[in-house]
mmCIF file as gemmi writes it, N, C-alpha and C atoms, coordinates in Angstrom:
data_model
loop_
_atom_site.group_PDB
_atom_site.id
_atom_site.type_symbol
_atom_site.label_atom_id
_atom_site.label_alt_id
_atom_site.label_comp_id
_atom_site.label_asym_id
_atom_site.label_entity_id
_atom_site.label_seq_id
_atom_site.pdbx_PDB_ins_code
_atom_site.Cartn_x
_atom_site.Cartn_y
_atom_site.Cartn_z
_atom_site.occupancy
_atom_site.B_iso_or_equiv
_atom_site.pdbx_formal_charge
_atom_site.auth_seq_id
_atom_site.auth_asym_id
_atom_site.pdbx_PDB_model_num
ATOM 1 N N . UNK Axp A 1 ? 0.848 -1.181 0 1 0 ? 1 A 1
ATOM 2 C CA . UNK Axp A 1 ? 0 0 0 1 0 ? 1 A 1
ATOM 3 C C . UNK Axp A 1 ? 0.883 1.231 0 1 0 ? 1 A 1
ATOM 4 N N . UNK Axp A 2 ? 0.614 1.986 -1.046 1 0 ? 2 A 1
ATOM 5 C CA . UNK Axp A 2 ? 1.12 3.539 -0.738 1 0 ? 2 A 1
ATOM 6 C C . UNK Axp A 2 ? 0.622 4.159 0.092 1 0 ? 2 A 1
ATOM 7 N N . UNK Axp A 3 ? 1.396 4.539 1.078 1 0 ? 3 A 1
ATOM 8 C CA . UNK Axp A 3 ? 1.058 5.529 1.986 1 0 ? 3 A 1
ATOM 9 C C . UNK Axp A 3 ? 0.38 6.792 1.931 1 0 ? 3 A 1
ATOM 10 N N . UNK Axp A 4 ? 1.494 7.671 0.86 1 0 ? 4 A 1
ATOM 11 C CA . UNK Axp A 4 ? 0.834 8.743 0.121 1 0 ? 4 A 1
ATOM 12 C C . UNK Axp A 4 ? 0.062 9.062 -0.328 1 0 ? 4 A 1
ATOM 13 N N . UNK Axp A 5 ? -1.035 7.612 -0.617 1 0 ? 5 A 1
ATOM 14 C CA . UNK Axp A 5 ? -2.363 7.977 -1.046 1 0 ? 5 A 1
ATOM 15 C C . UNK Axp A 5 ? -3.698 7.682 0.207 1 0 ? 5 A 1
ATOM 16 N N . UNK Axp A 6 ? -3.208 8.199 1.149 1 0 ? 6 A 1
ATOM 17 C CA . UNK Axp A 6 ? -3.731 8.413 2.4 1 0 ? 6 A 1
ATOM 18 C C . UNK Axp A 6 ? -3.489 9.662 3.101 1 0 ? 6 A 1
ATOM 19 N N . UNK Axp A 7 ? -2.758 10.498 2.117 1 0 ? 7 A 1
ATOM 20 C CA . UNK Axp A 7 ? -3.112 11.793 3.033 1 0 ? 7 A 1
ATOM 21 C C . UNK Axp A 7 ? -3.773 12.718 2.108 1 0 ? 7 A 1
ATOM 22 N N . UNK Axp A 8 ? -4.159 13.656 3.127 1 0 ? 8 A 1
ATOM 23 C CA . UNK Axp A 8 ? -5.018 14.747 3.081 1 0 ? 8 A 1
ATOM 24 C C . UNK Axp A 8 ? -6.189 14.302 3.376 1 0 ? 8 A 1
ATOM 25 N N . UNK Axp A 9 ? -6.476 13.356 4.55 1 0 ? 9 A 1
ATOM 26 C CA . UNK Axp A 9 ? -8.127 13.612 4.516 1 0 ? 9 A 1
ATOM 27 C C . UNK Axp A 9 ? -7.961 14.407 5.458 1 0 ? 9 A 1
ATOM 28 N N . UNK Axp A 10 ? -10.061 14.435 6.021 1 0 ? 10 A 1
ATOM 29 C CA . UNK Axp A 10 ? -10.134 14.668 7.491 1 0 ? 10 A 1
ATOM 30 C C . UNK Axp A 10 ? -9.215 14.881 8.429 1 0 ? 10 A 1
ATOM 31 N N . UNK Axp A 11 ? -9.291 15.838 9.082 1 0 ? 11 A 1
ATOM 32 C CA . UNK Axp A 11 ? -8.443 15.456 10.716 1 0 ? 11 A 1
ATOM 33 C C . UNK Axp A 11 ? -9.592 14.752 11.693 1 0 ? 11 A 1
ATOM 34 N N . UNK Axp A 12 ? -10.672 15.463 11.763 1 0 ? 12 A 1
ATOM 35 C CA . UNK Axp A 12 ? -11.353 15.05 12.419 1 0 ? 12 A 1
ATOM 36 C C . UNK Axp A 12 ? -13.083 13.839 11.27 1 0 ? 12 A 1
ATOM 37 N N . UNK Axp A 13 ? -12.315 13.24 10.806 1 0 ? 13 A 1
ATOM 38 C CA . UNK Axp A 13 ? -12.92 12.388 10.106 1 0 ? 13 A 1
ATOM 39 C C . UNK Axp A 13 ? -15.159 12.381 10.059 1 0 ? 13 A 1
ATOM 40 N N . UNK Axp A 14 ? -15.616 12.104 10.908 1 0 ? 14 A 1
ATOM 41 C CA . UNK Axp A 14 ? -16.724 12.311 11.2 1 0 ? 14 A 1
ATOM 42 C C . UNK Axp A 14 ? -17.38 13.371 10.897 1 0 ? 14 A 1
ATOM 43 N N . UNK Axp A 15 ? -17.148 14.075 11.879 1 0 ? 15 A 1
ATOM 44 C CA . UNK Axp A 15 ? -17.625 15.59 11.863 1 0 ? 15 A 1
ATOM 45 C C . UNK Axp A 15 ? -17.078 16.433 10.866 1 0 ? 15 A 1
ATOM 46 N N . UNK Axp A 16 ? -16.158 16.462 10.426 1 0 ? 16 A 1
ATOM 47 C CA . UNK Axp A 16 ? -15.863 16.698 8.703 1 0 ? 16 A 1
ATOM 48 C C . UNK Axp A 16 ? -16.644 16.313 7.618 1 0 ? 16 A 1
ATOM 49 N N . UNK Axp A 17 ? -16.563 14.849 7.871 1 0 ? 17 A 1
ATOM 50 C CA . UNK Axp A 17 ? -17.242 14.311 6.512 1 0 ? 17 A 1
ATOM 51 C C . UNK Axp A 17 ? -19.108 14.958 6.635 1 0 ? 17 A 1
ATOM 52 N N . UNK Axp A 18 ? -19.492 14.783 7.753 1 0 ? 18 A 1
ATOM 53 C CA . UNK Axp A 18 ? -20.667 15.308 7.79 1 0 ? 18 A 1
ATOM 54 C C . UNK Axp A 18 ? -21.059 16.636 7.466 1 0 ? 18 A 1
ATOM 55 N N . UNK Axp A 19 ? -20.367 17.7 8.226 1 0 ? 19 A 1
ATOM 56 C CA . UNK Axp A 19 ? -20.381 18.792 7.443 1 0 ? 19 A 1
ATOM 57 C C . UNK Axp A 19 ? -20.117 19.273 6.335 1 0 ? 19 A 1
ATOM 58 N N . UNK Axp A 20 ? -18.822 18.982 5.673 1 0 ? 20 A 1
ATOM 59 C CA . UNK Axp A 20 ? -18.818 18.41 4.135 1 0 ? 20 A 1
ATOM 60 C C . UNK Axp A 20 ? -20.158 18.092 3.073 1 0 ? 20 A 1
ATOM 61 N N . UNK Axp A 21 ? -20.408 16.99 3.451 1 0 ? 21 A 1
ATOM 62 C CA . UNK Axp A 21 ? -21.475 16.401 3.059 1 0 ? 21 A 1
ATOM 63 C C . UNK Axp A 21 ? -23.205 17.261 2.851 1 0 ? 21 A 1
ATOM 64 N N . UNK Axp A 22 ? -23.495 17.554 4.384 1 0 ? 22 A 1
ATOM 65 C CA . UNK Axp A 22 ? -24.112 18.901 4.688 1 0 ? 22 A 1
ATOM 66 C C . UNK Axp A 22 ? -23.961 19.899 3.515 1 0 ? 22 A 1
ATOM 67 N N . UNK Axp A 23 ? -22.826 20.863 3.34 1 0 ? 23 A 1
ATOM 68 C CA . UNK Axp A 23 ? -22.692 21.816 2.87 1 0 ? 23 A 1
ATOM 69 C C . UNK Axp A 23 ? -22.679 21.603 1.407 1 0 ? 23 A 1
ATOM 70 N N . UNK Axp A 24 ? -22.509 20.438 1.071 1 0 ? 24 A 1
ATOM 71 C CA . UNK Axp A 24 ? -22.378 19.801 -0.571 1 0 ? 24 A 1
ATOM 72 C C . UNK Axp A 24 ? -24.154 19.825 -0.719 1 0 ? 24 A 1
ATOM 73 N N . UNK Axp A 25 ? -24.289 19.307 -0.277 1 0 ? 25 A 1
ATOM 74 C CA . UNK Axp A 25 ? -25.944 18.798 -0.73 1 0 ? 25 A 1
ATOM 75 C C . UNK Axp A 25 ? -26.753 20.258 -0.31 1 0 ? 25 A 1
ATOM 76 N N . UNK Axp A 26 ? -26.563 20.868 0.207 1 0 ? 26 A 1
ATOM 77 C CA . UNK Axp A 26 ? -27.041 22.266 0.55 1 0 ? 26 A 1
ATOM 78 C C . UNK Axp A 26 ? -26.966 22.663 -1.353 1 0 ? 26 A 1
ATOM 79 N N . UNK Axp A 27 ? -25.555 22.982 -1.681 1 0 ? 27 A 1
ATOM 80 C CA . UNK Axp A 27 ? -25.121 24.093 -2.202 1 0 ? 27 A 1
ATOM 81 C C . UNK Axp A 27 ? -25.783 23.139 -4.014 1 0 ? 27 A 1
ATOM 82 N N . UNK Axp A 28 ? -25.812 22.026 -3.746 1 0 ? 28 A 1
ATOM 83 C CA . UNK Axp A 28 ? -26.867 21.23 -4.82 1 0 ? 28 A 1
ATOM 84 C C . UNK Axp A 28 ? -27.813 21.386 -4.924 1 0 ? 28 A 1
ATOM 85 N N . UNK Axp A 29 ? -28.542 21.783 -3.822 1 0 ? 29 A 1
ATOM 86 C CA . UNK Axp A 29 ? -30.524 22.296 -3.494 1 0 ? 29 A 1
ATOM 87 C C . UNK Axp A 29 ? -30.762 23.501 -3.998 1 0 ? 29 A 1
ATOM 88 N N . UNK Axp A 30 ? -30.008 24.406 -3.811 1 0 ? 30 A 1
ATOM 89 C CA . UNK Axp A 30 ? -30.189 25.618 -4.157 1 0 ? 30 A 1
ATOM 90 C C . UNK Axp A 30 ? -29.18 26.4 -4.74 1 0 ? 30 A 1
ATOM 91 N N . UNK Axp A 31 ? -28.891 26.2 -5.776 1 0 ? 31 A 1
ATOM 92 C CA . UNK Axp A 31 ? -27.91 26.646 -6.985 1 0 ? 31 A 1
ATOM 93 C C . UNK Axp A 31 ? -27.396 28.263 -6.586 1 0 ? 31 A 1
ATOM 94 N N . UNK Axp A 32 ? -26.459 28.732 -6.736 1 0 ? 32 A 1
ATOM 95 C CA . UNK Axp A 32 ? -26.516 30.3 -6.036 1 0 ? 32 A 1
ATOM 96 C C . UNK Axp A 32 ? -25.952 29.795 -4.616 1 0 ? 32 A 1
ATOM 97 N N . UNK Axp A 33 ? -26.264 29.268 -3.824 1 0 ? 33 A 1
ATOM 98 C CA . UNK Axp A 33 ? -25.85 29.605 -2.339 1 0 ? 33 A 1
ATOM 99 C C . UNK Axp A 33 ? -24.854 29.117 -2.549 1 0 ? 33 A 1
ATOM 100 N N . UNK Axp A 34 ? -23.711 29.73 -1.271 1 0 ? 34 A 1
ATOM 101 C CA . UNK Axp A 34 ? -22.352 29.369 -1.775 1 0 ? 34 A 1
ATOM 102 C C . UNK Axp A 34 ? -22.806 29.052 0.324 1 0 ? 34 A 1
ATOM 103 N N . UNK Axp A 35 ? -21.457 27.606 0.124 1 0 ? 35 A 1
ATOM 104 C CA . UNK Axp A 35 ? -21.532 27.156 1.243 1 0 ? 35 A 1
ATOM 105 C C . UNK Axp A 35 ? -19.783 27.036 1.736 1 0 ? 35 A 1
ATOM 106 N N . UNK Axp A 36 ? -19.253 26.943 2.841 1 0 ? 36 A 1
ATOM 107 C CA . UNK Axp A 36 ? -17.966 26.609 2.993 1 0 ? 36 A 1
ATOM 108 C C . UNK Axp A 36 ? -17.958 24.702 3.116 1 0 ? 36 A 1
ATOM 109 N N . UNK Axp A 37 ? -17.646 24.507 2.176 1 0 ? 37 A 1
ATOM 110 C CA . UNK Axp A 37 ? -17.056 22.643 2.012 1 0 ? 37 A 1
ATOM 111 C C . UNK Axp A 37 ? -15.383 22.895 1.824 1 0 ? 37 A 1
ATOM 112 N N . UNK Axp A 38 ? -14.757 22.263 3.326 1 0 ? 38 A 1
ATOM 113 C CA . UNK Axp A 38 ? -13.433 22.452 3.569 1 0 ? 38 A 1
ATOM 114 C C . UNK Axp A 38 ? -13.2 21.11 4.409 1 0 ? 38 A 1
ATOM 115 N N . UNK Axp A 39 ? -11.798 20.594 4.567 1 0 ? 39 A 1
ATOM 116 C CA . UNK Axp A 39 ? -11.7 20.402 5.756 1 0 ? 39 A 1
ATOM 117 C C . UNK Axp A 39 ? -10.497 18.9 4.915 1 0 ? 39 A 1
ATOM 118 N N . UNK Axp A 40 ? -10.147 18.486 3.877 1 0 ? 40 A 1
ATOM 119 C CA . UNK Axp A 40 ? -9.362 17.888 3.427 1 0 ? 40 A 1
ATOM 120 C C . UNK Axp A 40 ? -8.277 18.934 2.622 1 0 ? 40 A 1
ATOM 121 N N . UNK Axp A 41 ? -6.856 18.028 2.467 1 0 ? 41 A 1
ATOM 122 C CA . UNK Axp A 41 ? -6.276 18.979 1.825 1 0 ? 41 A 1
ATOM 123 C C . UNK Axp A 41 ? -5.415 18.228 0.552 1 0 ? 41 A 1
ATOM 124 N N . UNK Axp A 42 ? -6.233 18.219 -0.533 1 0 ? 42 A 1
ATOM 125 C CA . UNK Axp A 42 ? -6.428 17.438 -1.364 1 0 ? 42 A 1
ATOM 126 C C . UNK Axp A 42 ? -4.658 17.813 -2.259 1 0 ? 42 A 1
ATOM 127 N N . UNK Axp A 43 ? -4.619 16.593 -2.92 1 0 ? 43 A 1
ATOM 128 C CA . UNK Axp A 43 ? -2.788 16.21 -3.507 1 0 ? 43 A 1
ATOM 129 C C . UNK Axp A 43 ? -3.04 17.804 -4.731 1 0 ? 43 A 1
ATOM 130 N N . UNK Axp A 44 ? -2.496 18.541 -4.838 1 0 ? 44 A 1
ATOM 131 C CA . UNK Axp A 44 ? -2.09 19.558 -6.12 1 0 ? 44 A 1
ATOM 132 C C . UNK Axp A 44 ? -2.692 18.933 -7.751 1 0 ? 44 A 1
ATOM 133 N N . UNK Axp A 45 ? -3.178 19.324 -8.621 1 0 ? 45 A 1
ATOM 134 C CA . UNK Axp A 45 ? -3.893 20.844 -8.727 1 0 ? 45 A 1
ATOM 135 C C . UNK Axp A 45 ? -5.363 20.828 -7.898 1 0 ? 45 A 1
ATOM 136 N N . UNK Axp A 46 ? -5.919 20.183 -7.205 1 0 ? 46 A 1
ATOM 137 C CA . UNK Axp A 46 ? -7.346 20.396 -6.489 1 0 ? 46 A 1
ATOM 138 C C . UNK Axp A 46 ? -7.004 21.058 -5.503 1 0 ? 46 A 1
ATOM 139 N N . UNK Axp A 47 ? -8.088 21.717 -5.058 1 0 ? 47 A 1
ATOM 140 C CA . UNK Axp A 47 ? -8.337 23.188 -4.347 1 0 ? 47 A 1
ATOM 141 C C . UNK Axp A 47 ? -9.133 22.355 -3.499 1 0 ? 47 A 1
ATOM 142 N N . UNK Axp A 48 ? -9.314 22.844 -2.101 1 0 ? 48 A 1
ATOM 143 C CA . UNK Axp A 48 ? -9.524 22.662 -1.076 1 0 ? 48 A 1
ATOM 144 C C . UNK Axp A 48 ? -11.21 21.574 -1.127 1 0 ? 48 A 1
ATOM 145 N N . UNK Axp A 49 ? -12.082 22.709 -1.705 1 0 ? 49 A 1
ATOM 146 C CA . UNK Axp A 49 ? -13.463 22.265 -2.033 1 0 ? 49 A 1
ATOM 147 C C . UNK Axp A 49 ? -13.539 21.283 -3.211 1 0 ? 49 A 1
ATOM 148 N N . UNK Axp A 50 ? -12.753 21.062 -4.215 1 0 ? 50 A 1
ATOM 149 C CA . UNK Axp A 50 ? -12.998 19.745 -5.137 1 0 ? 50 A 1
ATOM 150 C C . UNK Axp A 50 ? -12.047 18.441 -3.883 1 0 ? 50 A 1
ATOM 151 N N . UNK Axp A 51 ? -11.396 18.767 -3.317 1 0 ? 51 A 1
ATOM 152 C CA . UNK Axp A 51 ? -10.586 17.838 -2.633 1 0 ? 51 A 1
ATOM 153 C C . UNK Axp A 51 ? -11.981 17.301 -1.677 1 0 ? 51 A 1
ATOM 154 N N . UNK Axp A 52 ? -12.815 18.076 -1.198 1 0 ? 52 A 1
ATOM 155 C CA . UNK Axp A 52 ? -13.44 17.74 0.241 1 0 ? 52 A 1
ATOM 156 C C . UNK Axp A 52 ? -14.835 17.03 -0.352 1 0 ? 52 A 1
ATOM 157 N N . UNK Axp A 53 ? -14.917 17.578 -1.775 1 0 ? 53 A 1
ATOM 158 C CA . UNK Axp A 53 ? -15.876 16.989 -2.384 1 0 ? 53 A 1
ATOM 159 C C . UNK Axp A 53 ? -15.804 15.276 -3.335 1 0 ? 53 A 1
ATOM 160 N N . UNK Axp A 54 ? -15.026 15.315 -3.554 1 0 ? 54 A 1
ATOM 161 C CA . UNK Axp A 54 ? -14.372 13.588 -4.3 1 0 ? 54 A 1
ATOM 162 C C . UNK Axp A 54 ? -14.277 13.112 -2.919 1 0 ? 54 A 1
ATOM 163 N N . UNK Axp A 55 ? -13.63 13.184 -1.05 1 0 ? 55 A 1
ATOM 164 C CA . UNK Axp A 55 ? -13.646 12.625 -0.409 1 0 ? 55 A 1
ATOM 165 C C . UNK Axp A 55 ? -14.717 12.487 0.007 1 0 ? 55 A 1
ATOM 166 N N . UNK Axp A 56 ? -15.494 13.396 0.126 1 0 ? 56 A 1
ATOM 167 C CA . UNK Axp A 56 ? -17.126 13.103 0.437 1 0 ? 56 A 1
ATOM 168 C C . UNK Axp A 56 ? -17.882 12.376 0.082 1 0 ? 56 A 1
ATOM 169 N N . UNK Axp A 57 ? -18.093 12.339 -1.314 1 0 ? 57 A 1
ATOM 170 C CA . UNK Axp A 57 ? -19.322 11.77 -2.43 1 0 ? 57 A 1
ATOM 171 C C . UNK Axp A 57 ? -18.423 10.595 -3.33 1 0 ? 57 A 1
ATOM 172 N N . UNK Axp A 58 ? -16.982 10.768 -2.975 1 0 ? 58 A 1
ATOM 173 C CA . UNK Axp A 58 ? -16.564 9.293 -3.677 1 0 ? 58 A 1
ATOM 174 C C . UNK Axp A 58 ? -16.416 8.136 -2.792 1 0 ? 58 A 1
ATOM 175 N N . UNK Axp A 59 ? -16.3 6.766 -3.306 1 0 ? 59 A 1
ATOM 176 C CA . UNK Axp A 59 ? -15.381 5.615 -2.706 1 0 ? 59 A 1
ATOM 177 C C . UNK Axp A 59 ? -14.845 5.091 -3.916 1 0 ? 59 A 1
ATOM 178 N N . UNK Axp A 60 ? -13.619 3.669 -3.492 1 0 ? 60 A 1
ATOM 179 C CA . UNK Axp A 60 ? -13.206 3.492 -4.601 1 0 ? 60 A 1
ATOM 180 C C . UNK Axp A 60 ? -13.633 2.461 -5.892 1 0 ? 60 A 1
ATOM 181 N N . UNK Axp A 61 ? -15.244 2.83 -5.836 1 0 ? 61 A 1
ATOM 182 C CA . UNK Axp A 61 ? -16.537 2.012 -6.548 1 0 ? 61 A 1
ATOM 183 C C . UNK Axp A 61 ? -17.363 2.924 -7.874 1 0 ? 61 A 1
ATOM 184 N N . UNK Axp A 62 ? -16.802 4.296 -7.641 1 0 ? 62 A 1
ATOM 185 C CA . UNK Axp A 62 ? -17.202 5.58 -7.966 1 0 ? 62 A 1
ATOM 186 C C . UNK Axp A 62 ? -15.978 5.843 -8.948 1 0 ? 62 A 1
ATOM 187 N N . UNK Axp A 63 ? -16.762 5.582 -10.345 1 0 ? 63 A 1
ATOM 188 C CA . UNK Axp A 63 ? -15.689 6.403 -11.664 1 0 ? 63 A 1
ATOM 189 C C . UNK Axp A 63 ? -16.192 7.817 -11.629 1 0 ? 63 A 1
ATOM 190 N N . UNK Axp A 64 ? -15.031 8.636 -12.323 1 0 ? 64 A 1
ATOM 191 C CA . UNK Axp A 64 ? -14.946 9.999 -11.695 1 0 ? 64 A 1
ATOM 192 C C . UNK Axp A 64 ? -14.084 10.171 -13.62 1 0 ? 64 A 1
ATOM 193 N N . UNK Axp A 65 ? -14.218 11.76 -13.845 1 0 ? 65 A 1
ATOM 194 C CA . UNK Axp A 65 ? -13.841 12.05 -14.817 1 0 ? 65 A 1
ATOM 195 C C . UNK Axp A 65 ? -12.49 13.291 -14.16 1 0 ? 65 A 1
ATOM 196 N N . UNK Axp A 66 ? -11.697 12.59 -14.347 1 0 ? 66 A 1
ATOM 197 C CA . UNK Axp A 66 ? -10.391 13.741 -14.286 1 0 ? 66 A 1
ATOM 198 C C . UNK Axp A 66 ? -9.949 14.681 -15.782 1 0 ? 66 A 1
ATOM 199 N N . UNK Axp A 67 ? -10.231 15.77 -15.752 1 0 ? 67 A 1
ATOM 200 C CA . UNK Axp A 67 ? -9.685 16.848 -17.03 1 0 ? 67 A 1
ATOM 201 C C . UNK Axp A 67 ? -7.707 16.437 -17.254 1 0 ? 67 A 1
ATOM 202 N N . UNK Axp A 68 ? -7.235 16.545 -17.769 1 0 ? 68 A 1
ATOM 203 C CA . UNK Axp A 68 ? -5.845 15.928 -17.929 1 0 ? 68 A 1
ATOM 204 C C . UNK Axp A 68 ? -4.693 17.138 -16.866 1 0 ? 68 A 1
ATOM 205 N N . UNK Axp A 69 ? -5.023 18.032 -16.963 1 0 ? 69 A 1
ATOM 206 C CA . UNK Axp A 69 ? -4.707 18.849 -15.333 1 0 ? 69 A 1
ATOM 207 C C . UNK Axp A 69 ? -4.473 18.063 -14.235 1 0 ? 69 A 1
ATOM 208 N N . UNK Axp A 70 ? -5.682 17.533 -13.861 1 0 ? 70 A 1
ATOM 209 C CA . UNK Axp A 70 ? -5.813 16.927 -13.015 1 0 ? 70 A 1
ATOM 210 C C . UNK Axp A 70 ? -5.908 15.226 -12.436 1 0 ? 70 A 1
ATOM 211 N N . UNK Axp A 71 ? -5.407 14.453 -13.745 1 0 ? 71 A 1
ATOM 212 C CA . UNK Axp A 71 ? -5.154 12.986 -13.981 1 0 ? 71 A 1
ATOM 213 C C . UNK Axp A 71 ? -3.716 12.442 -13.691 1 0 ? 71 A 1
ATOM 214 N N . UNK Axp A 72 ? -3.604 12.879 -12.281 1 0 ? 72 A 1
ATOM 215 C CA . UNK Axp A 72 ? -2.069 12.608 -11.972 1 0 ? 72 A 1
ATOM 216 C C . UNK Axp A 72 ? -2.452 11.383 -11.219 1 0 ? 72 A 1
ATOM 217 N N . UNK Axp A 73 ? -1.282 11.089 -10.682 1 0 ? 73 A 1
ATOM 218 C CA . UNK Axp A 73 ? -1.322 9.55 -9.699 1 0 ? 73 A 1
ATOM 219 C C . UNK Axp A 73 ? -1.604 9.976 -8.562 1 0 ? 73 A 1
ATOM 220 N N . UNK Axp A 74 ? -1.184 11.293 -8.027 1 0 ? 74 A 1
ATOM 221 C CA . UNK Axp A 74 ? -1.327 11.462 -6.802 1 0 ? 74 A 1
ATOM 222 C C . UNK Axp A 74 ? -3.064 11.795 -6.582 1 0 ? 74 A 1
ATOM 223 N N . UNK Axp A 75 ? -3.597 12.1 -7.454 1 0 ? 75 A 1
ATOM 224 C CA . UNK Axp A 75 ? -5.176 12.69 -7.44 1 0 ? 75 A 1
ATOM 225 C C . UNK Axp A 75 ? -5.302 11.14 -7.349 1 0 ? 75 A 1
């Protein structure tokens, strides 16, 4: 197992992912509201909120479309 592909989640795992989660599905209900989804610190080029959002709403069962920016090994 690579190690390296175990960091940046959660610190506080739970209560992250929930609020996360929370603030994702908020900001899906009502298009316009801007919510703070933070709390992972996702491998370079993802920004804080695509990082907190693939840890949120993905597992590794979930195909995902990476732009070539962002189709590194470490993502």
């Amino acid at each position: 197992m690579q190690t390296h592909a175990l960091e940046g989640g959660f610190t506080d795992a739970p209560i992250d992912a929930a609020c996360a989660f929370r603030g994702l599905m908020t900001a899906m209900a009502r298009p316009g509201t801007i919510c703070d989804v933070s709390g992972a610190t996702p491998p370079a080029p993802l920004g804080a909120a695509a990082g907190t959002a693939i840890l949120t709403l993905c597992d590794p069962d979930t195909p995902i479309y990476l732009g070539t920016a962002c189709d590194t090994q470490d993502v």
